[in-house]
Biopython code that builds the backbone (N, CA, C, O; Angstrom):
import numpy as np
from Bio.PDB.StructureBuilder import StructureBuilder

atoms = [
    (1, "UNK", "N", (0.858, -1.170, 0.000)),
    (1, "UNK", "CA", (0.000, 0.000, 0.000)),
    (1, "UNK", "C", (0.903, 1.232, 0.000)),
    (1, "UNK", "O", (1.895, 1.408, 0.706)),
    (2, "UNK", "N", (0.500, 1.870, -0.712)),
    (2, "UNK", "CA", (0.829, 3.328, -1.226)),
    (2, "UNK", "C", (0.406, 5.216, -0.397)),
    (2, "UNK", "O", (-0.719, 5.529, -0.009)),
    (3, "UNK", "N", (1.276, 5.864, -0.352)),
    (3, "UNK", "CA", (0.575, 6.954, 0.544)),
    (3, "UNK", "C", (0.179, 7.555, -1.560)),
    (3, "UNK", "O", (0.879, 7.626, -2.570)),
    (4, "UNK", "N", (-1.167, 7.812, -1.262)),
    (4, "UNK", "CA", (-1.373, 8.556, -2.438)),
    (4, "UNK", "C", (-1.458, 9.734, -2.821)),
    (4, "UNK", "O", (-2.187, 10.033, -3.767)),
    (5, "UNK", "N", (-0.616, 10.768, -2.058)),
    (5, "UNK", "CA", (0.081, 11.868, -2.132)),
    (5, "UNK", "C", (1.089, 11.766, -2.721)),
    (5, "UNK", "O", (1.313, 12.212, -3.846)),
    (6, "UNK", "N", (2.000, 11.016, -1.860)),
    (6, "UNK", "CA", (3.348, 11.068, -2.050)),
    (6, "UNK", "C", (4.138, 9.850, -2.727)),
    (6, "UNK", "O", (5.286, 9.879, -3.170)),
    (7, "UNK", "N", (3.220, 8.745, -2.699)),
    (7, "UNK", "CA", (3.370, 7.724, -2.977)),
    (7, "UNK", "C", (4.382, 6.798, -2.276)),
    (7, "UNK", "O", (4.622, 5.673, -2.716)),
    (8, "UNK", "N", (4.856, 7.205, -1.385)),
    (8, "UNK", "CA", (5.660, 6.392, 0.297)),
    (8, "UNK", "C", (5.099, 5.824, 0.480)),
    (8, "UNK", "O", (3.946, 6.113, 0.801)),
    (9, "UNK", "N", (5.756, 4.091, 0.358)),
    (9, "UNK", "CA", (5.627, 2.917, 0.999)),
    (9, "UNK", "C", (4.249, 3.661, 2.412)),
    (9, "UNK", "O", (4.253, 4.732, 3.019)),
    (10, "UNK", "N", (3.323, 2.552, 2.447)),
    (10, "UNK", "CA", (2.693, 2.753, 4.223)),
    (10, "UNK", "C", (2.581, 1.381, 4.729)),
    (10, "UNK", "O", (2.146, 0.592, 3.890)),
    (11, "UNK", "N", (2.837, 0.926, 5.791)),
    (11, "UNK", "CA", (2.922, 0.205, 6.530)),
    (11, "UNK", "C", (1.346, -0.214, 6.900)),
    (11, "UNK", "O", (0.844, 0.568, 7.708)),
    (12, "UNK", "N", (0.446, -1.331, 6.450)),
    (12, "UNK", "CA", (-0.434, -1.401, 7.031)),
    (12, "UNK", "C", (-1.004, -2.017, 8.241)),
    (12, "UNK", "O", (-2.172, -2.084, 8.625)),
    (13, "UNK", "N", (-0.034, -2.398, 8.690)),
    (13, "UNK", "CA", (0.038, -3.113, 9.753)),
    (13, "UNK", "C", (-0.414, -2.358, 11.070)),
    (13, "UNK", "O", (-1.274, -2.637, 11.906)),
    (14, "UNK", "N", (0.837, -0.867, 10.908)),
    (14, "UNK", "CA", (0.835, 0.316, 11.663)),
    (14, "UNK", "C", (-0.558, 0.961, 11.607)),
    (14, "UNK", "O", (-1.199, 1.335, 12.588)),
    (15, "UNK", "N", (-1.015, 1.054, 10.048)),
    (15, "UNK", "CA", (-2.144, 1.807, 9.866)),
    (15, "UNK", "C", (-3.473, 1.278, 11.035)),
    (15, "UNK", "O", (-4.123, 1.988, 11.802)),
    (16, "UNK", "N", (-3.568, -0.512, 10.766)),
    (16, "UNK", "CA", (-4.457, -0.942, 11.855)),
    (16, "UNK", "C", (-3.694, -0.467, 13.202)),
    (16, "UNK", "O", (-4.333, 0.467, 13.688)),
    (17, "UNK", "N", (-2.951, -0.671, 13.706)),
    (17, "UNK", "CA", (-2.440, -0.234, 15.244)),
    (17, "UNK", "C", (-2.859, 1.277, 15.071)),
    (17, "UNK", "O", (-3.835, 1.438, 15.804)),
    (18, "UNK", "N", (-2.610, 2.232, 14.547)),
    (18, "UNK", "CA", (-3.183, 3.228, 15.320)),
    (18, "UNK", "C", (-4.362, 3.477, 14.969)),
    (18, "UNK", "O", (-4.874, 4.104, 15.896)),
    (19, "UNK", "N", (-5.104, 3.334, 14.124)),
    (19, "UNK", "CA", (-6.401, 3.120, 13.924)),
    (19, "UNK", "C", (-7.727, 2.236, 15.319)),
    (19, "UNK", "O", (-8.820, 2.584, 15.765)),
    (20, "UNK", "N", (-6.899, 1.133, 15.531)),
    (20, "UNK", "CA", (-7.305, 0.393, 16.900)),
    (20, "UNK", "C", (-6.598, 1.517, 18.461)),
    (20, "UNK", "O", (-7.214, 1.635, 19.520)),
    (21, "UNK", "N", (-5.576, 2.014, 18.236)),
    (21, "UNK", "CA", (-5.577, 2.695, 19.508)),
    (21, "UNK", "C", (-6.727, 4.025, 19.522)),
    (21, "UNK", "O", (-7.086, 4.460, 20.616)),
    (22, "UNK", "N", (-7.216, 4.571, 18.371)),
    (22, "UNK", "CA", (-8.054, 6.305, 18.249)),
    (22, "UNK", "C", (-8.958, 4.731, 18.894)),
    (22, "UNK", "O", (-8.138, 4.320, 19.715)),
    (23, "UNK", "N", (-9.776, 4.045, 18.912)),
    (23, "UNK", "CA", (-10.990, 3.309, 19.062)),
    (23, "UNK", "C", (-10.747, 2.973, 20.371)),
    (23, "UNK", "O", (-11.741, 2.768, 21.067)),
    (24, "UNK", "N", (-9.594, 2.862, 20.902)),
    (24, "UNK", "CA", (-9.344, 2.707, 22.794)),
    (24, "UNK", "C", (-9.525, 4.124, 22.854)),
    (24, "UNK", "O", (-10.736, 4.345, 22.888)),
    (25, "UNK", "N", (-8.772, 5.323, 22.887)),
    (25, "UNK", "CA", (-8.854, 6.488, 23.611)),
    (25, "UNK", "C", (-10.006, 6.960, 23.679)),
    (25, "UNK", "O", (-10.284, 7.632, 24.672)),
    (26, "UNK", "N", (-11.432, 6.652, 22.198)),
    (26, "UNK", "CA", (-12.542, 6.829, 22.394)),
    (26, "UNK", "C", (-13.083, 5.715, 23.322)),
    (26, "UNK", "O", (-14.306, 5.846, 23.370)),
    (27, "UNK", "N", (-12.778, 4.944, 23.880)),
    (27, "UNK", "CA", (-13.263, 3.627, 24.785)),
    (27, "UNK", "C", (-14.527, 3.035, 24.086)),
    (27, "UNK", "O", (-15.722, 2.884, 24.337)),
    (28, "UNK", "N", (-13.502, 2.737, 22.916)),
    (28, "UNK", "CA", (-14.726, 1.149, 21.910)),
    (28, "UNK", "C", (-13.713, 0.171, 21.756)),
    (28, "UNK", "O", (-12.578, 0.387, 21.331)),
    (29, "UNK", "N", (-14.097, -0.725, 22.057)),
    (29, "UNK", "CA", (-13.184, -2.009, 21.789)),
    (29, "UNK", "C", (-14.225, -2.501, 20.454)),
    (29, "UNK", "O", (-15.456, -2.521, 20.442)),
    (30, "UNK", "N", (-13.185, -2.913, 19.269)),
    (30, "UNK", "CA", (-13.368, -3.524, 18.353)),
    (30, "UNK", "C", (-13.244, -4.837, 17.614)),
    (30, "UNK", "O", (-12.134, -5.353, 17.750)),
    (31, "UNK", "N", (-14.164, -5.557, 16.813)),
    (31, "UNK", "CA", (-13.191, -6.769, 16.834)),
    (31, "UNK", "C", (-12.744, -7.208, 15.594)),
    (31, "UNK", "O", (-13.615, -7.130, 14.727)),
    (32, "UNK", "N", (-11.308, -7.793, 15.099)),
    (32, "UNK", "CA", (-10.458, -7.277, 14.454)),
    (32, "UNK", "C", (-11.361, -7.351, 12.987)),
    (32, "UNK", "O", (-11.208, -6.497, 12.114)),
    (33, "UNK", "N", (-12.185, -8.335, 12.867)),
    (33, "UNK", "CA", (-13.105, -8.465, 11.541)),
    (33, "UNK", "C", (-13.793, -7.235, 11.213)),
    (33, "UNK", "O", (-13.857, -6.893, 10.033)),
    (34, "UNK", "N", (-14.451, -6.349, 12.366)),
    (34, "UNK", "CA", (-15.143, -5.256, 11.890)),
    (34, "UNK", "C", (-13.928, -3.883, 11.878)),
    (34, "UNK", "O", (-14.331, -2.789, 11.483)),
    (35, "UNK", "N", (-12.993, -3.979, 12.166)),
    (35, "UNK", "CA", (-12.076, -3.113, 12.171)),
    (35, "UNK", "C", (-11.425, -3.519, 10.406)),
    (35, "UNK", "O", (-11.212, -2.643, 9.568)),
    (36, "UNK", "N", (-11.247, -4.735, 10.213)),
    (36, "UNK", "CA", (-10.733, -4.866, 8.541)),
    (36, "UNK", "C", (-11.543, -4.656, 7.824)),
    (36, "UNK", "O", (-11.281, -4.221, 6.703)),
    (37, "UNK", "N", (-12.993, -4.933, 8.297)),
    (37, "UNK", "CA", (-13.714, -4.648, 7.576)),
    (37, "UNK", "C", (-13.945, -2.779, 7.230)),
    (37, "UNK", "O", (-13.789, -2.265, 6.122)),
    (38, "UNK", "N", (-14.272, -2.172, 8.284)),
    (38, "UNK", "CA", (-14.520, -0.828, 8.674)),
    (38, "UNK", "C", (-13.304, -0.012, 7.489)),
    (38, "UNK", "O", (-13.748, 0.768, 6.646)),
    (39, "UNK", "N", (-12.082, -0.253, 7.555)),
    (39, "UNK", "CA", (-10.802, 0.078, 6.927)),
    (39, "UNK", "C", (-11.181, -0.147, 5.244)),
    (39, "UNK", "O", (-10.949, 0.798, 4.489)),
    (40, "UNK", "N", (-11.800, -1.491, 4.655)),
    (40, "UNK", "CA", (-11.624, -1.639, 3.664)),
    (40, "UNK", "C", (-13.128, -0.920, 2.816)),
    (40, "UNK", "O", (-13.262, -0.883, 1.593)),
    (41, "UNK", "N", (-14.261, -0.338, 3.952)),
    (41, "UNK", "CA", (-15.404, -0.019, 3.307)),
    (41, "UNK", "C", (-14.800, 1.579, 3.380)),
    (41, "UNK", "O", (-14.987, 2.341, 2.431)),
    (42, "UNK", "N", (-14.171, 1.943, 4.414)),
    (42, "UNK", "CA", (-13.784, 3.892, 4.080)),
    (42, "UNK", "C", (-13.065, 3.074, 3.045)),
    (42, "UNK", "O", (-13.849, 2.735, 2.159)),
    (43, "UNK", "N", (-11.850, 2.647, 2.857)),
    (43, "UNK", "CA", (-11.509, 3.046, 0.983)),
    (43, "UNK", "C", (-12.205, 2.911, 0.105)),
    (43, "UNK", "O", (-12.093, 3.677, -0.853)),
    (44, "UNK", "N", (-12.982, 2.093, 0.105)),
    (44, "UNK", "CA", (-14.064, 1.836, -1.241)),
    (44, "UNK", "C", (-15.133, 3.288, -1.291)),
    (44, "UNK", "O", (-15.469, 3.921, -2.292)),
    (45, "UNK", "N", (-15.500, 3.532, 0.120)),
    (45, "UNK", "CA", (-15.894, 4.601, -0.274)),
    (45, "UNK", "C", (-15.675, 6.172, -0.266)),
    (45, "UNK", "O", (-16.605, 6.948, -0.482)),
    (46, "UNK", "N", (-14.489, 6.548, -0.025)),
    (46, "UNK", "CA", (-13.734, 7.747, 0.497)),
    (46, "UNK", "C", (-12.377, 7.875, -0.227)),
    (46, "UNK", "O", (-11.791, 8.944, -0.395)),
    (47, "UNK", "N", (-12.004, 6.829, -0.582)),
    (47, "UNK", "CA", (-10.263, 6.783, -1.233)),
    (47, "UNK", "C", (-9.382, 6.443, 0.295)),
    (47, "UNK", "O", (-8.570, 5.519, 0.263)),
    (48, "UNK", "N", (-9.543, 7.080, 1.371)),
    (48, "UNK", "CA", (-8.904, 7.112, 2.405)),
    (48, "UNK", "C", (-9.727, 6.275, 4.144)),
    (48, "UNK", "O", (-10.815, 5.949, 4.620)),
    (49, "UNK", "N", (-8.392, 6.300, 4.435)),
    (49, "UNK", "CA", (-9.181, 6.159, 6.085)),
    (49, "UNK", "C", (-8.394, 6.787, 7.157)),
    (49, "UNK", "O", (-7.209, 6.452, 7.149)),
    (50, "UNK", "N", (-8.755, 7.625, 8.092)),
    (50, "UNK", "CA", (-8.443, 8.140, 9.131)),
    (50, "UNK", "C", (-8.953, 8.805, 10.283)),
    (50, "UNK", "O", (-10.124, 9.185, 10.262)),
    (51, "UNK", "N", (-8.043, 9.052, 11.561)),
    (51, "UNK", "CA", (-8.983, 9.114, 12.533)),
    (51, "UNK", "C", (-9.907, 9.802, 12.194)),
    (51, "UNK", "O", (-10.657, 9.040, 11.583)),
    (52, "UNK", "N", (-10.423, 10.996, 12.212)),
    (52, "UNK", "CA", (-11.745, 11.351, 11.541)),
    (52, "UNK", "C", (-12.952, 10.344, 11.516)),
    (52, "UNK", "O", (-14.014, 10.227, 12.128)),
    (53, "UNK", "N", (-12.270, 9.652, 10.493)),
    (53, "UNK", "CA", (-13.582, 8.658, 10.388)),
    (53, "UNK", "C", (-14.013, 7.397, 11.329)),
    (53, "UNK", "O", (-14.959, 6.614, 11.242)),
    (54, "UNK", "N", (-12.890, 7.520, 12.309)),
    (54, "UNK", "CA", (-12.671, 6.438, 13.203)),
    (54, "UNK", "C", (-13.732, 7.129, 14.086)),
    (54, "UNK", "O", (-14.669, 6.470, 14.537)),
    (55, "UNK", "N", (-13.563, 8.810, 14.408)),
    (55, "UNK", "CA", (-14.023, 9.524, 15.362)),
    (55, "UNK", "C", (-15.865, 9.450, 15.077)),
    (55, "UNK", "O", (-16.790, 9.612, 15.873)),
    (56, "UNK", "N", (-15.864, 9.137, 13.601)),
    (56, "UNK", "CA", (-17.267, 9.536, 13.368)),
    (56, "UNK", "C", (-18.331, 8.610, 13.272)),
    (56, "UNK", "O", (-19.561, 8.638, 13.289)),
    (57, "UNK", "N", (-17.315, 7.681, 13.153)),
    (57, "UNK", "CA", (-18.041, 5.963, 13.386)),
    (57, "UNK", "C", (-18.450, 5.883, 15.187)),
    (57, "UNK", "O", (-19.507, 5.937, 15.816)),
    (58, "UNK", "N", (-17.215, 5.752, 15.507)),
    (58, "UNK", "CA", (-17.769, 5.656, 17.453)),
    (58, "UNK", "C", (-18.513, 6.610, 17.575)),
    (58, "UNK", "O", (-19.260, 6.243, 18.482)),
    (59, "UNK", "N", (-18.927, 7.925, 17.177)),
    (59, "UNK", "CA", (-20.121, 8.500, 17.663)),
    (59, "UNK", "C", (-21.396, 7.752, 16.879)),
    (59, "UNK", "O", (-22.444, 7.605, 17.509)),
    (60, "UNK", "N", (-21.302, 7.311, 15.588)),
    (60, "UNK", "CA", (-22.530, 6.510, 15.490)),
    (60, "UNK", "C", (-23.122, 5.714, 16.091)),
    (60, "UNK", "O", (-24.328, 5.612, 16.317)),
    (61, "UNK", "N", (-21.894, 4.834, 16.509)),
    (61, "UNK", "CA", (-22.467, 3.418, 17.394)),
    (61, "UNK", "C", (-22.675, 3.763, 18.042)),
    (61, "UNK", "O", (-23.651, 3.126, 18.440)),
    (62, "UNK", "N", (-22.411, 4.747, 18.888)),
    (62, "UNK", "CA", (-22.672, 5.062, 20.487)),
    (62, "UNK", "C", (-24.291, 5.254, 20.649)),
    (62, "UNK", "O", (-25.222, 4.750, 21.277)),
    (63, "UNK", "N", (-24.052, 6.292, 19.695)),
    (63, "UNK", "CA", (-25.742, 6.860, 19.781)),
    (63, "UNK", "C", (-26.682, 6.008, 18.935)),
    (63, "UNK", "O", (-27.848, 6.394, 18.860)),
    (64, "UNK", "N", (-26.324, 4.889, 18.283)),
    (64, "UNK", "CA", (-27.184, 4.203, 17.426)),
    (64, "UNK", "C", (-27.715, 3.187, 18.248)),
    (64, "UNK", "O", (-28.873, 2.823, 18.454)),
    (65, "UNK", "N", (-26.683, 2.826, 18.650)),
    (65, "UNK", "CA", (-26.746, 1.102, 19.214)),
    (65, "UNK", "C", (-26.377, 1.065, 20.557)),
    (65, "UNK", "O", (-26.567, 0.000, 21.146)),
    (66, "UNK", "N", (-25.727, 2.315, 21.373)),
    (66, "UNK", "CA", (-25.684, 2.462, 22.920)),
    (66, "UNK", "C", (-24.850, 1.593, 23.148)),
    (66, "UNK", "O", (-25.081, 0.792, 24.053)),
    (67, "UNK", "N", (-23.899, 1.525, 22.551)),
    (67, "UNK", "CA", (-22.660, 0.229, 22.940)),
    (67, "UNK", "C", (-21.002, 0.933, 22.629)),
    (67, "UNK", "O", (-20.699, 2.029, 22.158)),
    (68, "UNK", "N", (-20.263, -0.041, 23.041)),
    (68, "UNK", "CA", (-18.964, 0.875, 22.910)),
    (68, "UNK", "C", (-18.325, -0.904, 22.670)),
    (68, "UNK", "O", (-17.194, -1.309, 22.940)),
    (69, "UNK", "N", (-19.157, -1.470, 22.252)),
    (69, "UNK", "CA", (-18.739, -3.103, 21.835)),
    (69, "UNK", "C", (-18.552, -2.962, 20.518)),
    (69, "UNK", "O", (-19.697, -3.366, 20.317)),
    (70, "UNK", "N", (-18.233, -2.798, 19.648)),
    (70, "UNK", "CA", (-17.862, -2.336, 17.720)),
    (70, "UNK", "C", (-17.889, -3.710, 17.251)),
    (70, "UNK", "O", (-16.804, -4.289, 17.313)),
    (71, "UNK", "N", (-19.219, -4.597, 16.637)),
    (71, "UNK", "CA", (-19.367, -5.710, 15.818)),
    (71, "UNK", "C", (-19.841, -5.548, 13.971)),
    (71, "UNK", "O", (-20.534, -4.606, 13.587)),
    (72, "UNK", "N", (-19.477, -6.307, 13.309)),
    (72, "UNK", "CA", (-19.580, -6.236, 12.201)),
    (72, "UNK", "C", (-20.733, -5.743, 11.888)),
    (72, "UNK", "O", (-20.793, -5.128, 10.823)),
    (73, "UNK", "N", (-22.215, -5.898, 12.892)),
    (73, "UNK", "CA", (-23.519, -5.363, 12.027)),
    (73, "UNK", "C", (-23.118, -3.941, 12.388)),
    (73, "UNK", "O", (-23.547, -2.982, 11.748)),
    (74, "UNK", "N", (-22.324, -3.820, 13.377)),
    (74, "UNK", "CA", (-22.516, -2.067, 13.660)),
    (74, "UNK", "C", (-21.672, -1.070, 12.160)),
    (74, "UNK", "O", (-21.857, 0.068, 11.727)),
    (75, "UNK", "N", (-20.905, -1.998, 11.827)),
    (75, "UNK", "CA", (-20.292, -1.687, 10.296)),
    (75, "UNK", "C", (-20.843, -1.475, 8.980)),
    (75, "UNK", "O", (-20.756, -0.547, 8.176)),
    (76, "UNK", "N", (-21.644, -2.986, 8.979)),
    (76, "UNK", "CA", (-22.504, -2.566, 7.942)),
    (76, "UNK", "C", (-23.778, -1.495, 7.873)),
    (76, "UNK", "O", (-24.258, -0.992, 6.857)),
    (77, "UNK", "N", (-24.176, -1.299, 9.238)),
    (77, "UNK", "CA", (-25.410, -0.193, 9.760)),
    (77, "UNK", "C", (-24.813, 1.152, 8.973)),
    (77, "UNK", "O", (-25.425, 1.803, 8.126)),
    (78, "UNK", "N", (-23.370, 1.420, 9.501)),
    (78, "UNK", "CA", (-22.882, 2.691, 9.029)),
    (78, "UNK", "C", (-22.667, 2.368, 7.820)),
    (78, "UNK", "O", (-23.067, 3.385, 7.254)),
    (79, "UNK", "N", (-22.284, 1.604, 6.927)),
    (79, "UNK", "CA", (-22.335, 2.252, 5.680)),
    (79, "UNK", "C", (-23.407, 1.545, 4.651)),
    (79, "UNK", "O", (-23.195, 1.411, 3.446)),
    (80, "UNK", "N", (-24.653, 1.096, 5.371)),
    (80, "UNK", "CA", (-25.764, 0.976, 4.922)),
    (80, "UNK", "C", (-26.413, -0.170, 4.106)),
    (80, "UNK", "O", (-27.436, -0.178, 3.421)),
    (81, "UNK", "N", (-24.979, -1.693, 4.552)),
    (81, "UNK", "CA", (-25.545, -2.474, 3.726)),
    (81, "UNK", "C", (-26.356, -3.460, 4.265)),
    (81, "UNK", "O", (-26.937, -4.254, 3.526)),
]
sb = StructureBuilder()
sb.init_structure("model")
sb.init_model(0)
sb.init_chain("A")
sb.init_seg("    ")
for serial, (resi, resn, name, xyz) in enumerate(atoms, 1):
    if name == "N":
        sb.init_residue(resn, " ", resi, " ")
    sb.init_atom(name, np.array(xyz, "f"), 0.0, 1.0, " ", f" {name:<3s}", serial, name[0])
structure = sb.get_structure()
């Protein structure tokens, strides 16, 4: 994977690690299927993924579903499939 700015190597490995830590400091534990999953539906639909969208997802679930548990239906809820 590619930075598509600059086109620098990115580490995706890293990308999930800090992606999973913004989802602790908001206090949602995730589980790793809806987190690969979550990652691969912002690119399909955004080009990108970042905290931002990490930030804007845990306020969905929170207020959707009253949980801070992050499961795959709470994934597909947000992006509507």
């Amino acid at each position: 994977m590619h930075c598509p700015n600059c086109d620098t190597p990115i580490d995706s490995g890293r990308v999930l690690e800090i992606l999973l830590e913004r989802f602790a400091e908001n206090g949602f534990n995730i589980r790793l299927n809806a987190l690969v999953e979550f990652v691969k539906l912002c690119l399909d639909e955004y080009g990108e993924v970042g905290i931002d969208d990490v930030d804007s997802f845990c306020e969905f679930v929170e207020k959707r579903f009253g949980t801070k548990n992050v499961e795959m239906e709470h994934v597909e809820a947000y992006f509507n499939l």
